[in-house]
C-alpha positions, 0 to 999 in steps of 0.5 A, spaced: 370 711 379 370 711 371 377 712 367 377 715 360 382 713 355 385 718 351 390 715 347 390 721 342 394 726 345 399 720 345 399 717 340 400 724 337 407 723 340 409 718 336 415 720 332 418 719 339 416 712 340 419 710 335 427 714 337 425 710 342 423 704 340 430 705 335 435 706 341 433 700 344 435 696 338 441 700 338 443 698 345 440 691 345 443 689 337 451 689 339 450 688 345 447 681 344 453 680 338 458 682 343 456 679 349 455 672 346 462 672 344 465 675 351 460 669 355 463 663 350 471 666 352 469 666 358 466 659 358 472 656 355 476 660 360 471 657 366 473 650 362 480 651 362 486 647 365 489 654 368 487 654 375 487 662 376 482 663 369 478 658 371 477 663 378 478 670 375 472 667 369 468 664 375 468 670 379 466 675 374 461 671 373 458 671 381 459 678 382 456 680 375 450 675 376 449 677 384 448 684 382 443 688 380 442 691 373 441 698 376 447 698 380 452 696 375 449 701 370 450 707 376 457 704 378 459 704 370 455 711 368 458 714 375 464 710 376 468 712 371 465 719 371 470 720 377 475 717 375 476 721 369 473 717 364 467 721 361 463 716 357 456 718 354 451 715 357 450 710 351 456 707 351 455 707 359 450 703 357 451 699 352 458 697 356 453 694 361 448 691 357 455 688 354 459 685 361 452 684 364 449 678 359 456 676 357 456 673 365 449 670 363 452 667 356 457 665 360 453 660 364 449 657 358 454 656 354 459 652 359 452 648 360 451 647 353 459 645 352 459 640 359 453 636 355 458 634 349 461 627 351 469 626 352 468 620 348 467 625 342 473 630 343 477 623 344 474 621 337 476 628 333 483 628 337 486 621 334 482 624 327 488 628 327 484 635 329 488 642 332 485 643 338 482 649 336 478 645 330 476 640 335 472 647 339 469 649 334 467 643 330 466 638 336 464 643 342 462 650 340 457 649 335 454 643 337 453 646 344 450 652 342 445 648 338 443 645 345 443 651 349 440 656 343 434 657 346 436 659 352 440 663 349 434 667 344 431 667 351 437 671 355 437 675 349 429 677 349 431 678 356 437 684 355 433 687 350 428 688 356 433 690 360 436 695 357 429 700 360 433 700 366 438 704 363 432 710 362 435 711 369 441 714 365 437 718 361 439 714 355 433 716 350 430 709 349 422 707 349 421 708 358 425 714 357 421 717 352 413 713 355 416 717 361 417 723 357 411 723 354 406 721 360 409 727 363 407 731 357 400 729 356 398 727 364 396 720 361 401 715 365 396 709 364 396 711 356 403 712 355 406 706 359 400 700 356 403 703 348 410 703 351 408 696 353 405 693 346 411 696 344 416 691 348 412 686 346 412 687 339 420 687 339 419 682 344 416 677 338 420 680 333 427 678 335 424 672 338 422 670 330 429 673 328 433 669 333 429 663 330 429 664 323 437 665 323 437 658 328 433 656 322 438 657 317 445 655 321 443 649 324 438 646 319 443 647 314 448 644 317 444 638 320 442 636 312 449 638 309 451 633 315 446 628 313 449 630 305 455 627 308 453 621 310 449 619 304 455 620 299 459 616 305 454 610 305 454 610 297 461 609 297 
């Protein structure tokens, strides 16, 4: 049995692919931004001295981890459809994609925060540093310079993930592969353009991800060592 592929009738459609490829951005972007905020609350929550915090963060973190992607997009989507809170699909989506990758976040940021020596926090404290300087300067950004490319994978991770909320009918690039298949009858065409898709998106956050880690922890790596000269000549 010989197969015949015909992009042509696919490709015509696409205007559509592209709407598709912007929504999925649309979903992946803020939810990357927001959900990388809400995991490092959550790992400063998971490393807190308050007992009931550290098993409140903990517990959102396993059932969020334990569940699947699909079902949390249904309980969030429908859920709150019955309780009387109408929400459009992509805020359904988006506010799942944001509670689902803070979880994972979560976990990456409090190994990359476990890795940072007590004997460097006890140095910034008798330095005279607030508690909150010593986060942020000893802590969080030191550790997420450890863990980032854990984290650019997660995020990678995410953008893919967020095909899942066509179940929805979230108009991102499944939805619209699926749309068009069903148009056109070329299935295989449509899902093989729609997979080159994700991985040009794929490829080009990942080069996006890194150009920024360039620039933020190049910097301050040759202002540190900046630092040290003038210390050292004086």
């Amino acid at each position: 049995m010989t197969y015949e592929f015909d992009f042509a009738s696919v490709l015509a459609n696409w205007p559509q692919f592209l709407e598709g490829a912007w929504m999925t951005i649309l979903l992946s972007f803020p939810a990357t931004v927001i959900g990388f905020v809400g995991g490092t609350l959550l790992a400063i929550g998971r490393r807190s001295d308050q007992r009931w915090l550290v098993k409140a963060c903990g517990a959102y973190v396993e059932v969020l981890r334990n569940t699947p992607l699909l079902v949390q997009v249904f309980l969030v989507f429908f859920g709150l459809a019955s309780l009387g809170f109408k929400v459009s699909a992509f805020a359904a989506a988006l506010l799942t994609l944001v509670i689902n990758v803070a979880a994972y976040t979560c976990e990456i940021m409090r190994a990359g925060m476990d890795s940072i020596h007590k004997g460097q926090i006890e140095a910034a404290e008798c330095l005279g540093l607030t508690r909150r300087q010593v986060y942020w300067h000893v802590v969080l950004r030191p550790a997420m310079e450890k863990v980032y490319p854990a984290l650019t994978s997660q995020f990678v991770l995410l953008m893919l993930a967020s095909s899942i909320t066509s179940q929805i009918s979230v108009e991102e690039l499944t939805a619209v592969a699926a749309r068009v298949q069903s148009e056109t009858f070329r299935p295989f065409e449509a899902y093989i353009l729609v997979a080159v898709a994700y991985l040009a998106l794929s490829l080009l956050m990942r080069l996006g991800l890194w150009v920024f880690g360039q620039m933020v922890f190049t910097r301050k790596r040759r202002l540190g060592a900046s630092g040290g000269v003038r210390l050292a000549g004086h």
